[in-house]
VMD Tcl script that draws the C-alpha trace (Angstrom):
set ca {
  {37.16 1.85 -2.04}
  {37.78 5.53 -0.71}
  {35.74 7.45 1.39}
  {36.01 10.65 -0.33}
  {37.34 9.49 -4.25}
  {35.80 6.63 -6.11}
  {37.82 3.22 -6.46}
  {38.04 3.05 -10.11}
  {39.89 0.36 -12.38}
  {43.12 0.55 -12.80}
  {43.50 1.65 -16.74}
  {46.61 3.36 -18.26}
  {46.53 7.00 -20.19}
  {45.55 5.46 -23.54}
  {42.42 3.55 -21.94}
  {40.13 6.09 -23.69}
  {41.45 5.96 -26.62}
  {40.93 2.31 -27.14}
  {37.99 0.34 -28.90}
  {34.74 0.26 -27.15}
  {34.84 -3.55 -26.31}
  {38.32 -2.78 -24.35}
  {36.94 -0.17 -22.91}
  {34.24 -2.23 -21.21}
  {36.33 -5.17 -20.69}
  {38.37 -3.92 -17.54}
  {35.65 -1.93 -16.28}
  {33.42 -5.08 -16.04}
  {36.74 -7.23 -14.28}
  {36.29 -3.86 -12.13}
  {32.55 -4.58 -11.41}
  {33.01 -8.23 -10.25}
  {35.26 -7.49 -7.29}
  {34.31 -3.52 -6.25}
  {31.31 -2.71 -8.12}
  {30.23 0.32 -8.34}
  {33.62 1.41 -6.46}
  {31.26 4.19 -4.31}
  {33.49 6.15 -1.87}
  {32.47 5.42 1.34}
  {31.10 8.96 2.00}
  {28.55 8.19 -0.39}
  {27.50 4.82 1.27}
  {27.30 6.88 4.48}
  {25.10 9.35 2.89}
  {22.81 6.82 2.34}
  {22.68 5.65 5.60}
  {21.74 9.08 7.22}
  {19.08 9.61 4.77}
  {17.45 6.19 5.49}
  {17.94 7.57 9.52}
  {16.35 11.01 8.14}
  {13.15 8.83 6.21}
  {12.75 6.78 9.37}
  {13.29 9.90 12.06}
  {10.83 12.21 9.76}
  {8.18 9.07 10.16}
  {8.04 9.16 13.75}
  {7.99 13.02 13.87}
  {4.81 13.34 11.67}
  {3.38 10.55 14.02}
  {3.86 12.48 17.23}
  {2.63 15.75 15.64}
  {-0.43 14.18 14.93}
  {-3.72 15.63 16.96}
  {-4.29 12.53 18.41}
  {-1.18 11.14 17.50}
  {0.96 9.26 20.27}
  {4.36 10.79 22.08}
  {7.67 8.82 21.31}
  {7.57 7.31 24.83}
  {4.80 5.43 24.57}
  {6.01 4.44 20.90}
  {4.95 0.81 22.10}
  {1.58 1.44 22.16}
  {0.60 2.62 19.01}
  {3.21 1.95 16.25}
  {0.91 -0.75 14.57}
  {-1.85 1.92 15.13}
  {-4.47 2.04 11.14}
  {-4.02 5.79 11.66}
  {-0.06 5.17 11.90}
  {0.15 2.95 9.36}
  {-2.00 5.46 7.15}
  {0.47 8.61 8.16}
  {3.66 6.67 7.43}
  {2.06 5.11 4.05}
  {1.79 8.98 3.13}
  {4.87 10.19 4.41}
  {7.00 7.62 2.24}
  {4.73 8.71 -0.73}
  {5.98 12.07 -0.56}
  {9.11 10.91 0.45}
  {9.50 9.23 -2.98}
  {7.64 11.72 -4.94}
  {10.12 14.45 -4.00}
  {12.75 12.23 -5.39}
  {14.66 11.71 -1.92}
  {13.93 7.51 -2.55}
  {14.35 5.73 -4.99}
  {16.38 7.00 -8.06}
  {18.45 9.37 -5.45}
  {22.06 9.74 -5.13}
  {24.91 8.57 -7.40}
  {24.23 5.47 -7.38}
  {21.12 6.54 -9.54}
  {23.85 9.07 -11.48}
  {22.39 12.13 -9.64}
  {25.53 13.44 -8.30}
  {25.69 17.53 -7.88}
  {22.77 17.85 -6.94}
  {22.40 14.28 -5.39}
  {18.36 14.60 -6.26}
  {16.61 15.86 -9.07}
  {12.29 15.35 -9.28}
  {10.89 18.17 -7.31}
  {13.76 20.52 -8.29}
  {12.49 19.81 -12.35}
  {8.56 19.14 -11.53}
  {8.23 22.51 -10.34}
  {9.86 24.25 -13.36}
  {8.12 25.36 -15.84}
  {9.39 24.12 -19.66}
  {11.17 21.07 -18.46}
  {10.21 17.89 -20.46}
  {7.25 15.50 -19.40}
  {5.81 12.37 -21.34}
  {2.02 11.95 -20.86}
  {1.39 8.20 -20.70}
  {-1.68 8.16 -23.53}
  {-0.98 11.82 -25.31}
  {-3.66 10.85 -28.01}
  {-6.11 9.04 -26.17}
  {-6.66 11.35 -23.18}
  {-7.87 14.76 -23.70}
  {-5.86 17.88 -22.71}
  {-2.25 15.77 -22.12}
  {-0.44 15.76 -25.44}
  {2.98 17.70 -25.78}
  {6.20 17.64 -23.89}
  {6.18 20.56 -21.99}
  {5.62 21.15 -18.61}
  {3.28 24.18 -18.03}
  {2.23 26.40 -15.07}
  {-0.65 23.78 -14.43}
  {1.87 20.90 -14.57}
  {3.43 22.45 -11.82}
  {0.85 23.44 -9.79}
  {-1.04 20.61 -9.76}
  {2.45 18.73 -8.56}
  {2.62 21.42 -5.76}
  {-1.02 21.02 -5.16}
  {0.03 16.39 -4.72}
  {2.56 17.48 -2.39}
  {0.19 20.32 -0.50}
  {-1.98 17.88 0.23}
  {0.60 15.24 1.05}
  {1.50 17.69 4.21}
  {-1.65 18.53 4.84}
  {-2.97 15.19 4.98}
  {-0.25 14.02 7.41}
  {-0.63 17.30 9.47}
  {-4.66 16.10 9.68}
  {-6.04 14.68 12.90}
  {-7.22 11.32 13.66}
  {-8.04 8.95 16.83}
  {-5.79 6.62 17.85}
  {-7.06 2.84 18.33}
  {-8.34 -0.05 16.07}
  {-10.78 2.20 14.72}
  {-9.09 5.38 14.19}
  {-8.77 6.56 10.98}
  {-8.33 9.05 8.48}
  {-11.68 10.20 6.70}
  {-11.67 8.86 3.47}
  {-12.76 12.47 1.85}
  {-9.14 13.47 3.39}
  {-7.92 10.93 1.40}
  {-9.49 11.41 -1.68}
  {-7.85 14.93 -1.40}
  {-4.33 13.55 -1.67}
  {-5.18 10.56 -4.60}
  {-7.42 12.80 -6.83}
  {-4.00 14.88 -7.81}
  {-2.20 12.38 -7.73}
  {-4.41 10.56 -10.64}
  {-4.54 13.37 -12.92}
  {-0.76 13.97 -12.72}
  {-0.57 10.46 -13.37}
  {-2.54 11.04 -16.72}
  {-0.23 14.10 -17.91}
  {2.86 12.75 -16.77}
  {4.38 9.24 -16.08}
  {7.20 10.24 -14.68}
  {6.18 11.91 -11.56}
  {3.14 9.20 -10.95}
  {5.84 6.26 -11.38}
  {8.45 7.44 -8.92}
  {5.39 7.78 -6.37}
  {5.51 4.09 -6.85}
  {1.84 4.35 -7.38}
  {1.48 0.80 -7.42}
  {2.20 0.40 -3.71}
  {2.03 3.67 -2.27}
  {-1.21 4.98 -4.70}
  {-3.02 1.46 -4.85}
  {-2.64 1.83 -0.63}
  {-4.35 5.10 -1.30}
  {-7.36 3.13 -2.62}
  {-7.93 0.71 -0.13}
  {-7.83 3.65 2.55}
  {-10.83 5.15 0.51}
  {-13.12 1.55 2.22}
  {-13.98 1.04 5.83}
  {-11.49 0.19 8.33}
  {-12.75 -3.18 8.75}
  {-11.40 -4.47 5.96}
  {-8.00 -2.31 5.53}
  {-5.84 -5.02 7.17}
  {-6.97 -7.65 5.07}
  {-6.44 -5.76 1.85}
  {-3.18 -4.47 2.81}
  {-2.27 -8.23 3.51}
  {-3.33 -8.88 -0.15}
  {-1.51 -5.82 -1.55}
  {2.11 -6.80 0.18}
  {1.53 -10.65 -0.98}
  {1.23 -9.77 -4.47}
  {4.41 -7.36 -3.80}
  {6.38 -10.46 -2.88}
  {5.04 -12.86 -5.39}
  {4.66 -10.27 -8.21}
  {8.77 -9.84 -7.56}
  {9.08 -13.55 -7.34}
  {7.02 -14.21 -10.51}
  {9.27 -12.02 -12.51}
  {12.62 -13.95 -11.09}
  {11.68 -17.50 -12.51}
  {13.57 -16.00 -16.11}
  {17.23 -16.40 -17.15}
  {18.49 -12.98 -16.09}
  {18.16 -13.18 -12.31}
  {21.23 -15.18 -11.52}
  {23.13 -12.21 -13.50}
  {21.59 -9.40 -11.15}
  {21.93 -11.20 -7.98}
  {25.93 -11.91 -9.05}
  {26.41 -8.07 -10.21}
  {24.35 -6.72 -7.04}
  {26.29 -8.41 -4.47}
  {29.31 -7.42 -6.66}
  {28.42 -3.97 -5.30}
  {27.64 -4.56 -1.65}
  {30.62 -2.76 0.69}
  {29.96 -5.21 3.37}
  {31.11 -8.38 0.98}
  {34.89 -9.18 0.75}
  {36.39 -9.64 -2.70}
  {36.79 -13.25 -2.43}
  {33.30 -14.05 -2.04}
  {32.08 -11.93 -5.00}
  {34.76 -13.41 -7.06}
  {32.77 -16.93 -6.04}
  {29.67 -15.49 -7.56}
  {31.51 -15.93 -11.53}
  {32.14 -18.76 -12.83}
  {36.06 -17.77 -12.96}
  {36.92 -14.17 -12.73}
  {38.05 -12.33 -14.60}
  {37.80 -14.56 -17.76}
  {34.21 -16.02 -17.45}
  {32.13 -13.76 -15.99}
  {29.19 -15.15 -16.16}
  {27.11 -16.30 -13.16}
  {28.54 -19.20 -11.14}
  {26.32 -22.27 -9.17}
  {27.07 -20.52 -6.65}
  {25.22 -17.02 -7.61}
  {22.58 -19.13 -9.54}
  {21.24 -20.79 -5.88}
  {21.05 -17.42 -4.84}
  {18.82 -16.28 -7.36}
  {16.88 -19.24 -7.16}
  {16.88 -19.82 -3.46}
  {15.47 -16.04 -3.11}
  {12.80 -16.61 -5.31}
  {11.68 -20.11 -3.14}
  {11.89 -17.77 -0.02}
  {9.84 -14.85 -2.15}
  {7.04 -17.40 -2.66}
  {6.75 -19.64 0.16}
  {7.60 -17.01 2.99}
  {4.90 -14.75 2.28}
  {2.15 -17.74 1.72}
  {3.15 -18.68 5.54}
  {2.66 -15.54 6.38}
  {-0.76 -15.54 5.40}
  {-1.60 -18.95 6.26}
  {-0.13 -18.72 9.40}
  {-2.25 -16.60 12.38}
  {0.66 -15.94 15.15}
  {2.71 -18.23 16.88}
  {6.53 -19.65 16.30}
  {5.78 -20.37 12.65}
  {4.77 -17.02 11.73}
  {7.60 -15.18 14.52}
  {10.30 -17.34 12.52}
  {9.04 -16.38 8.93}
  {9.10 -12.67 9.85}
  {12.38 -13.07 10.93}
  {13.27 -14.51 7.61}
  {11.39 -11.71 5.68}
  {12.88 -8.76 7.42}
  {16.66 -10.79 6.94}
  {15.47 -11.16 3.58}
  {15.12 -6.92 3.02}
  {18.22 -6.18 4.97}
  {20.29 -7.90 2.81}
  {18.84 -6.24 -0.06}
  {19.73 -3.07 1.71}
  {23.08 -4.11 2.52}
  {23.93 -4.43 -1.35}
  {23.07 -0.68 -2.32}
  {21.56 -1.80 -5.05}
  {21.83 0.83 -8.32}
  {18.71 2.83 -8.32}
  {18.15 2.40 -4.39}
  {14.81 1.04 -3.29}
  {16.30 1.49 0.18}
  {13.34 2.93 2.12}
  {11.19 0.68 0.31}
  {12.68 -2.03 1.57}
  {12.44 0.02 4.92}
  {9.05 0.30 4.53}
  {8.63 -3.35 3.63}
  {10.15 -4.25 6.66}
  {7.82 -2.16 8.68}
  {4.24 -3.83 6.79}
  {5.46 -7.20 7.28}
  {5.98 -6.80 11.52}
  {2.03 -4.70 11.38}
  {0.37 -6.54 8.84}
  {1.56 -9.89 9.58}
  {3.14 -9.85 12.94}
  {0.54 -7.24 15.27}
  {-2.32 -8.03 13.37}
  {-1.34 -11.96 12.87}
  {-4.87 -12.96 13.88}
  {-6.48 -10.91 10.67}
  {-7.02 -13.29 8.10}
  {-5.97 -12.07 4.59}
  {-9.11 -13.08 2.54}
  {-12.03 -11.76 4.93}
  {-12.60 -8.40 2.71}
  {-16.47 -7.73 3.09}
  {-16.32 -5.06 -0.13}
  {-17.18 -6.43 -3.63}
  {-15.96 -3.08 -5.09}
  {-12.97 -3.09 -2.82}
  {-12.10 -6.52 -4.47}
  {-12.42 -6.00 -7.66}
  {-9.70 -2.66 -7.37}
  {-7.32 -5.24 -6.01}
  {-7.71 -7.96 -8.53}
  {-7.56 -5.26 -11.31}
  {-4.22 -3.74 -9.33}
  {-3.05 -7.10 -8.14}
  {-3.84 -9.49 -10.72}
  {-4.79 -7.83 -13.99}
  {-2.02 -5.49 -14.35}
  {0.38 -7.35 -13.39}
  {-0.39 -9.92 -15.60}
  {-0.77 -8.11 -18.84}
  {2.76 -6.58 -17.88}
  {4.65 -10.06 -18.16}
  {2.65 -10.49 -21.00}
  {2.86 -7.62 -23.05}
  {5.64 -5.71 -21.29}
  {5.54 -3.11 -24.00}
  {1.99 -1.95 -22.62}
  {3.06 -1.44 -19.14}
  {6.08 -0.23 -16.83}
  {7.39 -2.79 -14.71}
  {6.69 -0.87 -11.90}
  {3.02 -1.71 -12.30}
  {3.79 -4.82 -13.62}
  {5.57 -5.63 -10.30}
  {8.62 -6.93 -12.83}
  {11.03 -5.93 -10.13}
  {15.02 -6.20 -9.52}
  {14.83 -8.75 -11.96}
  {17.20 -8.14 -14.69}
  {14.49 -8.28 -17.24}
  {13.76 -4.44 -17.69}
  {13.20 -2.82 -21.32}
  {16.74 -0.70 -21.54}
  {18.51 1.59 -24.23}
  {21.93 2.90 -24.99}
  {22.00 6.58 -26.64}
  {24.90 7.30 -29.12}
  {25.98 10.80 -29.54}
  {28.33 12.17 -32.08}
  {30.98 13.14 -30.19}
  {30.61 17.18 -29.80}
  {26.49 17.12 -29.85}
  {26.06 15.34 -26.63}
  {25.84 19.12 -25.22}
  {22.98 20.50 -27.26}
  {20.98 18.79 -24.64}
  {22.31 21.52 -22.28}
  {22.08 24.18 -24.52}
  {17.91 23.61 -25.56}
  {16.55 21.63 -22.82}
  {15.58 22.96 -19.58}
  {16.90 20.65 -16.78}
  {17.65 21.37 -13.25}
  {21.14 19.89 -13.60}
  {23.99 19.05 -15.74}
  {24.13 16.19 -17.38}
  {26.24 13.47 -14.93}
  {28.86 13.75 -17.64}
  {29.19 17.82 -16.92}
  {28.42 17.04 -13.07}
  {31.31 14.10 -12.53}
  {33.32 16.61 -14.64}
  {32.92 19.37 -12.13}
  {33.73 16.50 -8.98}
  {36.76 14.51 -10.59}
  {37.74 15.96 -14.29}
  {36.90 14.99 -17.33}
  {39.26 12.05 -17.53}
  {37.72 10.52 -14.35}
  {34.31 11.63 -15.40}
  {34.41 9.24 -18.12}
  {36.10 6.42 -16.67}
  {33.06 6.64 -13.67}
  {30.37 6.81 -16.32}
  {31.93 3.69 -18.18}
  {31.77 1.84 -15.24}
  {28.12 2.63 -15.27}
  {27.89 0.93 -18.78}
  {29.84 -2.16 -17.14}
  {27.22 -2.69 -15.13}
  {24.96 -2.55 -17.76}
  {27.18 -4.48 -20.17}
  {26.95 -7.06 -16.49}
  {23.70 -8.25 -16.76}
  {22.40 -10.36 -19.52}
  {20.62 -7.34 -21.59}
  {23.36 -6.03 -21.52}
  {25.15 -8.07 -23.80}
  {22.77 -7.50 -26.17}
  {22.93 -3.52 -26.41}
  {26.79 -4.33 -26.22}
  {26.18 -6.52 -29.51}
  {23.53 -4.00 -31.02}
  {26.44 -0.95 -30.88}
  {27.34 -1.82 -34.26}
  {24.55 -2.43 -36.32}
  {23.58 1.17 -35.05}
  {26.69 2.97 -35.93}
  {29.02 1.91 -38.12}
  {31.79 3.35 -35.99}
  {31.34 3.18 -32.57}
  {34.78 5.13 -32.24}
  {32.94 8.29 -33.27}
  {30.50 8.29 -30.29}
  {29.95 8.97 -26.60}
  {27.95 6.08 -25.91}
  {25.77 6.61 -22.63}
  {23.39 4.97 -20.72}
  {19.50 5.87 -21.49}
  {18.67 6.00 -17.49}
  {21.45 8.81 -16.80}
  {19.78 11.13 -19.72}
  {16.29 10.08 -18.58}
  {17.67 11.40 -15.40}
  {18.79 14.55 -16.16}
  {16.08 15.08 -18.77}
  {13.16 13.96 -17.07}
  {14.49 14.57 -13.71}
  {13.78 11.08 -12.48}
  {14.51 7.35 -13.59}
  {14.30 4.09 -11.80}
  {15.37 1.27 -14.47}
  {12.05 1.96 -16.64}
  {13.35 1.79 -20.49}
  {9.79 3.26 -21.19}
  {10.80 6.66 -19.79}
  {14.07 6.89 -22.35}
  {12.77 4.97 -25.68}
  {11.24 6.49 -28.82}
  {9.04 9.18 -27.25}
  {11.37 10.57 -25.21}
  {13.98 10.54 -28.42}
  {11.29 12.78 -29.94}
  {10.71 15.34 -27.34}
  {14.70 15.52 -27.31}
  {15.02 15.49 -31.34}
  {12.14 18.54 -30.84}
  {14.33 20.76 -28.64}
  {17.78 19.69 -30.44}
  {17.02 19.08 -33.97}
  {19.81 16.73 -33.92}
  {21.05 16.28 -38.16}
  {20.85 12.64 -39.08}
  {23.37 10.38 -37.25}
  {24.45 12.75 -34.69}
  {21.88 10.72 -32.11}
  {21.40 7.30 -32.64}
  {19.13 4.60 -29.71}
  {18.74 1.02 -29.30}
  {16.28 0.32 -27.39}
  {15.32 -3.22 -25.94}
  {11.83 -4.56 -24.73}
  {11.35 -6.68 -21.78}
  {11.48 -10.15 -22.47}
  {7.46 -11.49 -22.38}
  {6.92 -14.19 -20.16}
  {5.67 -16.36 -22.64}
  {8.23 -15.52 -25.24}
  {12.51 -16.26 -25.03}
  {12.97 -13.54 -27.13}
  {13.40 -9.51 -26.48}
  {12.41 -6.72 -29.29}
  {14.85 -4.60 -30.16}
  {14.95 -1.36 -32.27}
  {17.35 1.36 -33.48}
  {16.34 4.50 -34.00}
  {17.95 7.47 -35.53}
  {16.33 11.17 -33.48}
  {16.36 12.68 -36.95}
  {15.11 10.14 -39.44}
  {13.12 7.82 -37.40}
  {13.34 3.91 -37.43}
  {16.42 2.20 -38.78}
  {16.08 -1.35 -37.74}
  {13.85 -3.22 -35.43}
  {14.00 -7.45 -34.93}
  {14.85 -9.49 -31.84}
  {17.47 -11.19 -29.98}
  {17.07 -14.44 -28.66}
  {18.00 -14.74 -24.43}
  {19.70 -17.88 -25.06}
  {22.24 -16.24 -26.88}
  {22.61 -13.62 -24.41}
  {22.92 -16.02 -21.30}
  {26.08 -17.07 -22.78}
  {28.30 -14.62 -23.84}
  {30.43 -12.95 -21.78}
  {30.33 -8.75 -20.89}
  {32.10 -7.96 -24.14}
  {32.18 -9.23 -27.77}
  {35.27 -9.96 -29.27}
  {36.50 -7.64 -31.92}
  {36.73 -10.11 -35.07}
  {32.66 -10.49 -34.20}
  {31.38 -7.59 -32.49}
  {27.61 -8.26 -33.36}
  {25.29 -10.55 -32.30}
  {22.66 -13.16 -34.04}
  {19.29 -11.25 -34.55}
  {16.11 -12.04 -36.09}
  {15.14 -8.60 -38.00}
  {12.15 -7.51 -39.19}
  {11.74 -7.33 -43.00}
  {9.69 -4.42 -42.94}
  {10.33 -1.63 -40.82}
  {7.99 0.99 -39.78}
  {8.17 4.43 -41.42}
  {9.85 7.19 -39.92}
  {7.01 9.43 -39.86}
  {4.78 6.22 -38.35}
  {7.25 6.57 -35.24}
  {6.93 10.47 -34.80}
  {3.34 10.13 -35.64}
  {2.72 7.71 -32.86}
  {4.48 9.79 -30.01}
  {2.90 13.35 -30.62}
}
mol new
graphics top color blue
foreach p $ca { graphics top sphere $p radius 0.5 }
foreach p [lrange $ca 0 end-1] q [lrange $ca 1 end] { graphics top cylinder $p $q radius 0.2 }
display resetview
């Protein structure tokens, strides 16, 4: 790894002229010893915007009428009034796009961020969430109320955390103030589900919530609300992806030598699928997701619950050690931080003494309900909400461009970048540009659905050679401004907002598209979709055949078994349903 150039593999001068499959072969050898292959500079970066996240908490802290002064930090960092401030500070944080889905490792490279530099233009793309069930939010296009309404979420995000409030057990901030802050943030949410996901609304807006109900019973609930954090992650680990995300994110960790992630395949670089030893990982972080937290709640002070924060906060820094792809860093920050209040200051507040019926039944619909139609019907609901998280099981696409159309998406579709392709160009060349996005679809090809889109290629286009194949995140990205590994943001509707702008001719843009895999089911929907005519093919792939194969195909059979559907649905039915 450099610090200033990328550490790429090490392909000759006909590498991009070869098959696909070949392509993706050395690239995901690449992966298993260097990952990513970051420069250093970039991993650095990182670091001193975590320092900038944590430095900007404590300055809206002091600022605060009534606030406490960084020497006497000691006194009131467990403060409900700090708590509140820093809870609103990483919500704006993340809904300016400086969190998660920042940076290159989330293919946002010049400029490093996108979100607040698209939400506040006018005529960039959004996707409404229910477009014909909710009055006044159908189209695509972001208008001048779009954009003032965001401005108006993060006006009263500042002016919420510039508000006063009294230090102490008691000291909060007035609920109205609040309500000021969640009400835009709600009817953003309602024309666009972009902008209300990457406020991780589920944590960060669901917190909101419990704020709105009397301080007595805002520890308790915030107990409640980081429990199901921990076991809605954990829940979504017991699957057969996980071992192949915790092999490919340590794969990317700086701070692991190559030997060790060569240990986490079963024998690199000709098997790489997970090894024992990456599979005890997987599993032994799931045991520590369920039966850490439940201590933690059980548990009022003492050695037992000193020792199981210890293991919690070890448990988050080694997440942050990997830079994972897509970056939950200051979550995991913030994590940290909840764990040593909620469950380390306030050890002696039991979890389940909540005194509000109402307040109850918002968490078990947040908490319980939502969660658990996700893993049932992950179609219905992003696995943000669904609390699905770095699990490997995410719905995904790949987007196949004729070569020579892939920039009409410049030419008709307002961004606030380049697309990574036209920003890596401007970095390294276009020879490097592509070699650096490839190893983005190793990654991909890495993990378990990736095999299947890798499989899929060809029974979308017949010649695979004819197309710049790229991942459905990095155009969600530059698109929408924002992605964090939600398929839902790049699938069929987002095809026809693009397809509106472009008017792609048939074949030109073609997207397969995979579903989560239900909890319930050991199968994953796929479909392929052509922007211009609509549904091709749609059927499923089964995980067992997934779990087996290796990051490539060979060439004599480069499908995969599927189970189609006989009938599929009408192009029109597919436009229809999105407008």
């Amino acid at each position: 790894m450099g610090f200033l150039a990328p550490s790429t593999a090490d392909v000759d001068t006909q590498w991009r002229t070869r098959p696909y499959q070949q392509r993706i072969r050395p690239l995901a050898e690449h992966w298993a010893t260097h990952g990513f292959g970051t420069p250093g500079i970039v991993h650095l970066l990182y670091l001193v915007k975590i320092t900038a996240y944590g430095l900007g908490g404590l300055a809206v802290v002091s600022a605060t009428p009534g606030g406490g002064a960084l020497a006497d930090i000691g006194s009131w960092w467990a403060d409900p009034l700090v708590y509140q401030k820093l809870v609103i500070w990483t919500l704006l944080y993340e809904v300016l796009g400086l969190g998660c889905g920042s940076g290159p490792l989330s293919s946002h490279f010049l400029p490093p961020v996108g979100a607040f530099l698209h939400w506040l233009r006018p005529g960039t793309v959004r996707l409404p969430p229910w477009p014909g069930r909710i009055p006044f939010t159908a189209g695509t296009r972001r208008t001048v109320a779009d954009v003032a309404l965001y401005a108006a979420l993060l006006g009263a995000a500042v002016w919420l955390l510039c508000s006063p409030g009294n230090r102490g057990a008691s000291g909060v901030l007035a609920p109205w103030r609040v309500a000021v802050l969640a009400a835009p943030l709600a009817l953003l949410g309602l024309r666009d589900k972009t902008v209300f996901l990457a406020a991780r609304a589920e944590h960060y807006g669901l917190t909101l919530l419990v704020f709105l109900f009397p301080v007595t019973d805002l520890t308790p609930a915030l107990k409640l609300v980081m429990l199901a954090l921990w076991w809605g992650a954990a829940s979504s680990k017991i699957n057969r992806h996980f071992p192949f995300v915790v092999a490919v994110m340590i794969s990317n960790s700086p701070l692991r030598p190559a030997w060790f992630k060569r240990r986490l395949y079963r024998h690199h670089p000709d098997d790489l699928r997970p090894s024992r030893l990456a599979a005890a990982a997987a599993h032994g972080g799931t045991i520590i997701e369920y039966a850490v937290p439940l201590v933690l709640v059980l548990s009022h002070g003492g050695t037992v619950t000193a020792i199981a924060l210890a293991v919690m906060v070890v448990f988050h820094l080694h997440i942050l050690s990997t830079f994972p792809m897509g970056v939950p860093l200051e979550w995991n920050v913030f994590f940290i931080y909840s764990a040593l209040v909620l469950f380390g200051h306030d050890a002696t507040v039991g979890a389940f003494t909540l005194h509000s019926p109402l307040l109850a039944a918002v968490l078990v619909l947040g908490l319980v309900v939502v969660p658990l139609l996700g893993h049932i019907r992950p179609d219905l609901v992003s696995f943000l909400p669904s609390m699905r998280y770095y699990a490997g099981n995410w719905p995904t696409s790949l987007w196949c461009f004729r070569k020579g159309t892939e920039h009409r998406l410049n030419k008709h579709i307002v961004k606030a970048s380049g697309l990574p392709v036209d920003q890596l160009t401007r970095l390294y060349g276009a020879e490097a540009a592509e070699l650096v996005l490839h190893q983005g679809l190793a990654w991909r090809a890495m993990h378990s659905h990736g095999r299947a889109l890798i499989g899929l290629l060809p029974r979308a286009v017949g010649d695979v050679e004819s197309y710049d194949v790229r991942e459905g995140e990095t155009v969600a990205g530059a698109v929408l401004g924002w992605n964090f590994g939600d398929g839902h943001l790049h699938n069929e509707q987002l095809v026809a907002a693009v397809q509106q702008r472009c008017g792609f001719a048939p074949g030109d843009l073609r997207v397969v598209l995979l579903e989560a895999q239900p909890t319930h089911r050991r199968r994953q929907h796929y479909r392929i979709v052509d922007a211009a005519t609509g549904l091709i093919e749609e059927g499923y792939v089964n995980v067992r055949e997934m779990v087996v194969r290796q990051p490539w195909v060979d060439d004599e059979t480069p499908e995969i078994p599927v189970e189609p559907i006989a009938r599929p649905r009408p192009a029109t039915e597919v436009a229809a349903a999105h407008e």
